[in-house]
N, C-alpha and C positions, 0 to 999 in steps of 0.2 A: 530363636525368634522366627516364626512363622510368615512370611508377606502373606502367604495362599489364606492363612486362617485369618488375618486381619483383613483384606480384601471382602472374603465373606461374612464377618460381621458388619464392614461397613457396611456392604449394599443391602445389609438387614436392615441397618442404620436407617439407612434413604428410603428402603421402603417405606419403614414404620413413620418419616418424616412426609412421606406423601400423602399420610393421613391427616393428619392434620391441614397440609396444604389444601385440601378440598373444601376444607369449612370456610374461607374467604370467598369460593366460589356462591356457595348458597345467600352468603352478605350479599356477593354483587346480582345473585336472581332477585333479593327481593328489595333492593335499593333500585331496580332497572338500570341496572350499568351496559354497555356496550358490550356488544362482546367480547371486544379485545380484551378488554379487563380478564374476563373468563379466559380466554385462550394465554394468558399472562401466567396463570398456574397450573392449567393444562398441561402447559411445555414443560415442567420443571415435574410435575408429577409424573410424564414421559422419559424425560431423562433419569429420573430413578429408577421404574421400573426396568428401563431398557439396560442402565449398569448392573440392576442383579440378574437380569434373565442373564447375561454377557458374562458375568462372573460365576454362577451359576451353574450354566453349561459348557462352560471356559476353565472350569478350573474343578469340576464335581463338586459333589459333597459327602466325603466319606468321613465317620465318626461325628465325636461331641465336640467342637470348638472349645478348647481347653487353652488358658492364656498363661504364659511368663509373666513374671512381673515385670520384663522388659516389652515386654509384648503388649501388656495390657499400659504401659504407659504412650508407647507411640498409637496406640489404636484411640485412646483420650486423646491427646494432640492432634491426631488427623479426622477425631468425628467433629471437634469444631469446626476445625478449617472446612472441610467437606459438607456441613452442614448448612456452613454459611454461604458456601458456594453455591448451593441449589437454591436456600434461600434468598437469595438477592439476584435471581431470574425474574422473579414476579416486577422487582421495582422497575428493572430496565427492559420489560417487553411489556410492560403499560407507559411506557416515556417517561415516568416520575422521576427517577433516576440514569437519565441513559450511559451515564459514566459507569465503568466498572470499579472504578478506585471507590467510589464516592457512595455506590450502591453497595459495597463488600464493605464498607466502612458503615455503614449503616445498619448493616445484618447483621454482621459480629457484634454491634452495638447491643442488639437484641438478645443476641443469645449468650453474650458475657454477663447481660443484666446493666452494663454501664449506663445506657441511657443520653448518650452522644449522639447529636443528628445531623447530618447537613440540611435536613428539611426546617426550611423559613417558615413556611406558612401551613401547618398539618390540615389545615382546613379545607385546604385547595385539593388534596390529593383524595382520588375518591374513596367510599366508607370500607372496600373488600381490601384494599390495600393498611387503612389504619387499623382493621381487624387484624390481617396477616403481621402488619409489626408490633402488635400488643402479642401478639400469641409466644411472637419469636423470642419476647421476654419471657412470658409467662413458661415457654417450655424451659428455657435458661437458665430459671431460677432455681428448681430442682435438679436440672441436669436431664440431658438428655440421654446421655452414658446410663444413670441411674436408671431412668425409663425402659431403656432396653436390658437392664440386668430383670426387670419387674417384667418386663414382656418376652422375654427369651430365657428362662430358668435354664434353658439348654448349657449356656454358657460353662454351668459347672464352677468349680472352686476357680476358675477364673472371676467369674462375677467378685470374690472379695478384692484383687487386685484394682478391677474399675471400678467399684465406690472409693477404696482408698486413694485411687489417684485423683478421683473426680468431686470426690465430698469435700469441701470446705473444712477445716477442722485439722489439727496434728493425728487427730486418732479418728476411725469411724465406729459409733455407737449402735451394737448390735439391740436390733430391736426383739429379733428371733434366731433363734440356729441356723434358719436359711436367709441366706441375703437375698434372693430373690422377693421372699415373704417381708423382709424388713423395708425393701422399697417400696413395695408396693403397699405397706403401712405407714409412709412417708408419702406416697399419693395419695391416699385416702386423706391425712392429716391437709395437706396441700389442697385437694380438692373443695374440703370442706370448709377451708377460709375462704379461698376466692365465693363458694356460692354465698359463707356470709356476708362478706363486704358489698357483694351483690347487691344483699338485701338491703343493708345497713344503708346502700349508696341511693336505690332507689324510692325507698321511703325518706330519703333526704331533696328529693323531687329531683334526679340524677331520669333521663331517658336511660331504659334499657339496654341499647345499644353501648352510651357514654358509661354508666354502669358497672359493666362487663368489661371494658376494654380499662379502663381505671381500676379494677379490683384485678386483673391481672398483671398489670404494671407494678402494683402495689405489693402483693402478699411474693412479686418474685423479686422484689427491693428493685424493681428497674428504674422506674422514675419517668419514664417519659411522657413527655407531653403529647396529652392523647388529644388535643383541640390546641389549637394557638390561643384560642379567647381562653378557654378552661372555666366557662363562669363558673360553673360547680364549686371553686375552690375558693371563692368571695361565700359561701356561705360556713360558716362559727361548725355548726352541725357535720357539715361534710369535713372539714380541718379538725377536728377532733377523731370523728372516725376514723379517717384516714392516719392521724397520730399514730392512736394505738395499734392499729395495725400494721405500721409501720414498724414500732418497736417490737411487735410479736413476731413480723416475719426475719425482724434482727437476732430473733432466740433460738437457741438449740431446738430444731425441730421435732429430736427425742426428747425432750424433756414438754411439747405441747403434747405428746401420745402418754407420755406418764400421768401429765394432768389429769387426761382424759381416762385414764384404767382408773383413779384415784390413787395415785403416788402423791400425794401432795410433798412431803416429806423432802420427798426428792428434789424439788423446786427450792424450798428452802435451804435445804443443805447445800445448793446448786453455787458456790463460790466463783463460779462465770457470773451466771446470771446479777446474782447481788453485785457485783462490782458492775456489769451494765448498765442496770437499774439505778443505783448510785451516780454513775459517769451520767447518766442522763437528768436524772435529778438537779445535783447540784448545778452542771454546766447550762443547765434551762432556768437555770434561781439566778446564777452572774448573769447570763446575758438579759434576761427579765429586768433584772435591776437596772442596767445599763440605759436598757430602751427607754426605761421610763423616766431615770434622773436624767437623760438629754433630749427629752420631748419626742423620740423617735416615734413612740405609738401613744396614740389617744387616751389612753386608762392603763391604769394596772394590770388589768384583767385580760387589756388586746397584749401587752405585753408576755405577759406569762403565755397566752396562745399561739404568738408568733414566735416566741423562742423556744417552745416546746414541741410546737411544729419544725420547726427548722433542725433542732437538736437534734430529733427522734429521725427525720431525714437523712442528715447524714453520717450520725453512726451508724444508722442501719445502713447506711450507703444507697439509700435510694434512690435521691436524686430531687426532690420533689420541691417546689418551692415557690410563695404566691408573690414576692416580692423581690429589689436585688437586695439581697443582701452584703455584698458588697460596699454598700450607701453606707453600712452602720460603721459604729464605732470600730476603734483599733483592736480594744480590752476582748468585743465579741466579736471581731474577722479572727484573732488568734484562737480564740476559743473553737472555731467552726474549723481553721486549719488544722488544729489537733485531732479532732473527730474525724475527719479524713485520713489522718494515720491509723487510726483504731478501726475502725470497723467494726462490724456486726460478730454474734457468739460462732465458734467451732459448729459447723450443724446446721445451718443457718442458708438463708440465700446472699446473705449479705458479701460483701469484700475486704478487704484491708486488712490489716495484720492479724485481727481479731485480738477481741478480749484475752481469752484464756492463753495466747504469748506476750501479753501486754501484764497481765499477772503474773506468770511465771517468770520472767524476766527482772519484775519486779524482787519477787520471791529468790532471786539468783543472786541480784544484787546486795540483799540485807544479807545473805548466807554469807558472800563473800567479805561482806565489812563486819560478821561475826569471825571469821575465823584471821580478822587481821590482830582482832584483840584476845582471841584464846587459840593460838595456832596450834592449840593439841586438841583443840575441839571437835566430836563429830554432832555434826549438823546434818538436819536432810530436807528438801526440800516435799510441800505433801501441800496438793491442790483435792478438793473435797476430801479429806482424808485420809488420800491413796499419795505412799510416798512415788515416787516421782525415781523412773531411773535416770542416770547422768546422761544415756545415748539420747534419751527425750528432750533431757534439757539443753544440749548440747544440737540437735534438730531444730528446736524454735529458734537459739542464738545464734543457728549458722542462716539461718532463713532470714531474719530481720536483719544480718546483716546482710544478703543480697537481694531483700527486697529493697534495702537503698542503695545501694550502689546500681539497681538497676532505675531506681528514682531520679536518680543523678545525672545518669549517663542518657534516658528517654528527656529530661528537661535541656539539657548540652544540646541534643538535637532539636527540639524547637526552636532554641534559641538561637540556632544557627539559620533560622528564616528569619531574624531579626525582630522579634519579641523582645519584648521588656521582663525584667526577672520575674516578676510577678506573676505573670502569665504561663513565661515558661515553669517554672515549678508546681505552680495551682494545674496547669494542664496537666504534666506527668503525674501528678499525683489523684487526679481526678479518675484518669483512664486506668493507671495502677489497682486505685482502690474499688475501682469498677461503679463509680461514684456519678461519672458524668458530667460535674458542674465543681466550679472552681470563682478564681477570681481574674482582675485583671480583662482579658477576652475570652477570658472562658468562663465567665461570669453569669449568672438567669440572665437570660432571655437574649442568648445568644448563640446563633447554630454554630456549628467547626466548618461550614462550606466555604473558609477563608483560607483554610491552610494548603499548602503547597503539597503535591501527591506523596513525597516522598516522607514527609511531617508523615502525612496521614496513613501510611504505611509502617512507619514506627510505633505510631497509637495501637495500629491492631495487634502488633508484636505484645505491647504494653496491655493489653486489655486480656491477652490469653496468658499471658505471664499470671497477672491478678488473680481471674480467676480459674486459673487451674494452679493455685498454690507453690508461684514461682518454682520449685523445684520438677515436680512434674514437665513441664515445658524447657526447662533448661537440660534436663539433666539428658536431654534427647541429642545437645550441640555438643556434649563431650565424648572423645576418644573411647574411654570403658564401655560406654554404652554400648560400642559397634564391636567392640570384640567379643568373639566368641567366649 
C-alpha cells in the first residue's frame, strides 16, 4: 500500500473538485452577491491547488498510479472525507455555517447524497451557496471516485478497484472493457437526466435556477431541500415528474444505457428491477388505500399521488417529501420504515441494502427450508439466470448483517442524548440508508441543528458507512488490513 501514490491521486481528486467549485462563483456574479460570497470559494479552490502543487513537487511523479485493492479502498474512504473537507470552506467563510461540526455535517450530507441539513431556513442563505450544495449532491450521486476514474484513465487496472469499492451494488456492471470508457457512459447517462428533468421542471413553470438545482438533487437520490417554501412541489405536474424520476434514479444505471443501445430485453429479464417495480407498486396501492379509507387525502387520485410520491422517495432513498408523513397511519409509517431498509437497485445512486440483497437473501432463505425437507437435495441459488456462487451469497449475508449491527449501535448512540426510540432508530436508519428523513425528530420538515456534536459526528461515520457499502469503510478499522 502505497501513501505517496494515494496522496497523488487525492490532490488530483481536489484539483478536479476545484472545478466545479467555480460554477457557484459565476451564480454569485450574476445574482450580485458581495464579494465575500466569491472569496468563500476562492479559498478552498486555493487550498486545492496549493495541496497538489505541494504534493507534486514534494513527493514527484514517477510512473502510472497503479492501485491495491487495499489501496484503492483507503483512497475511496479518504476522497470523501477530503472532499468534504474542502467542500464545507465555502459554508463557513460566507458565515452560513461558522461551526465546523455543523458545516462538515452538512457537506458530507451532500456528497453521501443523504440529504440532512442543519439549515432552518435554505432561503435565507444566499443563491452561489444553494447552487454549491445541490451540486455537492449532484456530484455524490455518481461518485466522485467514479469521476476521476472517467477523468484520469491514467489510473490503470487500479480504476476497477475504485468503482468496485465505490459503486453501490455487490458486483460492478461493465459497460465496456475499459472502466475508464464505462464511467464516463455512466456520465453521459447521468448527464442526460439531470438536463431532462431540467426541462421537464421548467416547462412545469419551475425558474431555471430552482430547476437545475431540484433536478440535481433529484436524479442523485439526494433529496434536499432546495427552498424552505419549495412551492414547486404543491404543483400534481412537478410531483409526478419528479416521481418518476425518482424511481429511475433508484434503477441500475446500466440497465438505463441498455435501454438506451435497445436492449429492452434486458430490462425485462432484469429480476432487480421487477421486484422494485413491484415493491413500489403494491406498497403505493396499501398506503393509497389507507390515506383514503381514514380521510388523510381529499380523493382517491391525491391519494394514490401522495403515496406514490412518497413510496418512490424513499426507496429510492432520496429524501423528498411535500407533507409529514409521520401524521399518517401506523399500517403506512411501517410500510415507509420498511423502504428505508431496502433501498434503491445495485448501480443506482440510491442507499440501503438494496434490492438485489433483499432478493438474494430471500432466495437463501427458501434454499435453506428446501434442503430442511430433502437434506440430499442440490439446490442453487440463480438471480437473472446466473447461478449465484456461495462466496457472493455469503457477502450480501455477512453485509446485512453488519449493516444492522451498525444500525443498532449508531441509534444506542443518539439515544444516549436522550431521544425517544423512535427517533433514535428513524435517525440511524435515515443517515445509514443515506435517506435523510425519518420519524419521531427526524421527521419532514425538520433540520438535525438540534443534536449534540458528538451525535453529529457519529451521523458522518453512519452516512460513509452507507454509502460507501459498509464493508468498504469498515474493513479500513481491522488488524489484516494494516498488515503487510
Amino acid at each position: 500500500m502505497s501513501i505517496k501514490i494515494i496522496l497523488r491521486l487525492l490532490s488530483m481528486l481536489l484539483v478536479l473538485l476545484s472545478i466545479p467549485l467555480a460554477a457557484p462563483i459565476g451564480v454569485a456574479i450574476i445574482y450580485g452577491e458581495p464579494f465575500f460570497h466569491i472569496r468563500a470559494f476562492l479559498l478552498p479552490i486555493g487550498i486545492a491547488i496549493g495541496f497538489f502543487l505541494f504534493v507534486r513537487f514534494g513527493f514527484g511523479q514517477k510512473g502510472i498510479p497503479n492501485l491495491s485493492p487495499k489501496s484503492g479502498f483507503l483512497f475511496v474512504c479518504l476522497a470523501w472525507i477530503s472532499a468534504s473537507l474542502v467542500g464545507c470552506i465555502p459554508f463557513m467563510a460566507a458565515g452560513v455555517i461558522p461551526d465546523f461540526t455543523h458545516a462538515y455535517f452538512e457537506t458530507l450530507g451532500g456528497f453521501t447524497t443523504t440529504g440532512a441539513s442543519v439549515i432552518a431556513d435554505v432561503d435565507s442563505i444566499p443563491r452561489s451557496l444553494v447552487f454549491w450544495r445541490a451540486l455537492t449532491y449532484w456530484m455524490g450521486g455518481m461518485g466522485i471516485v467514479v469521476l476521476t476514474v472517467a477523468v484520469f484513465p491514467l489510473l490503470g487496472f487500479g480504476g476497477l478497484h475504485l468503482m468496485e469499492a465505490e459503486t453501490p451494488g455487490p458486483t460492478v456492471n461493465k459497460l465496456s472493457p475499459k472502466i475508464a470508457k464505462s464511467a464516463k457512459i455512466l456520465w453521459v447517462v447521468y448527464l442526460g437526466f439531470t438536463a431532462a428533468l431540467t426541462l421537464f421542471l421548467v416547462a412545469g413553470g419551475l425558474q431555471p435556477f430552482d430547476a437545475i438545482t431540484r433536478a440535481m438533487v433529484t436524479v442523485s437520490t439526494g433529496g434536499c431541500r432546495a427552498g424552505s417554501a419549495d412551492a414547486g412541489y404543491s404543483s400534481r405536474y412537478v410531483q409526478i415528474i419528479l416521481m418518476i424520476f425518482m424511481l429511475l434514479s433508484g434503477m441500475n444505471f446500466s440497465l438505463h444505457y441498455k435501454i438506451l443501445t435497445g436492449k429492452f430485453r434486458d430490462l425485462v429479464r432484469d429480476s432487480e428491477w421487477r421486484l422494485y417495480l413491484a415493491i413500489f407498486i403494491v406498497v403505493s396501492a396499501l398506503i393509497a388505500h389507507e390515506l383514503w379509507r381514514t380521510g388523510m387525502s381529499a380523493s382517491l387520485g391525491d391519494s394514490l399521488l401522495q403515496a406514490g410520491f412518497h413510496v418512490a422517495s424513499l426507496l429510492s432513498t432520496t429524501g423528498f417529501y411535500t407533507l409529514d408523513f409521520s401524521a399518517w397511519g401506523s399500517l403506512s409509517q411501517i410500510f415507509l420504515l420498511f423502504l428505508l431498509f431496502v433501498g434503491g437497485c445495485a448501480g443506482s445512486t440510491g442507499g440501503g441494502i438494496k434490492v438485489i440483497r433483499i432478493l438474494t437473501m430471500f432466495k437463501m432463505a427458501v434454499t435453506e427450508m428446501k434442503y430442511l425437507v430433502y437434506p440430499r437435495g442440490v439446490f442453487g441459488i440463480f438471480v437473472n439466470g446466473q447461478y449465484l456462487k456461495k462466496n457472493i451469497v455469503y457477502n450480501c449475508a455477512a453485509l446485512v448483517f453488519l449493516y444492522f449491527i451498525v444500525f443498532v449501535a449508531v441509534a444506542v448512540v443518539v439515544a444516549t442524548g436522550g431521544y425517544d426510540i423512535l427517533t433514535s432508530l428513524t435517525t440511524s436508519l435515515a443517515f445509514l440508508s443515506n435517506t435523510g428523513v425519518g420519524f419521531g425528530r427526524a421527521a419532514p420538515f425538520h433540520s438535525f441543528d438540534f443534536l449534540p456534536p458528538y451525535i453529529m459526528w457519529t451521523l458522518d461515520f453512519a452516512m460513509l458507512i452507507g454509502r460507501l457499502e459498509v464493508y468498504t469503510f469498515l474493513v479500513i478499522f481491522t488488524p489484516a488490513f494494516w498488515k503487510r
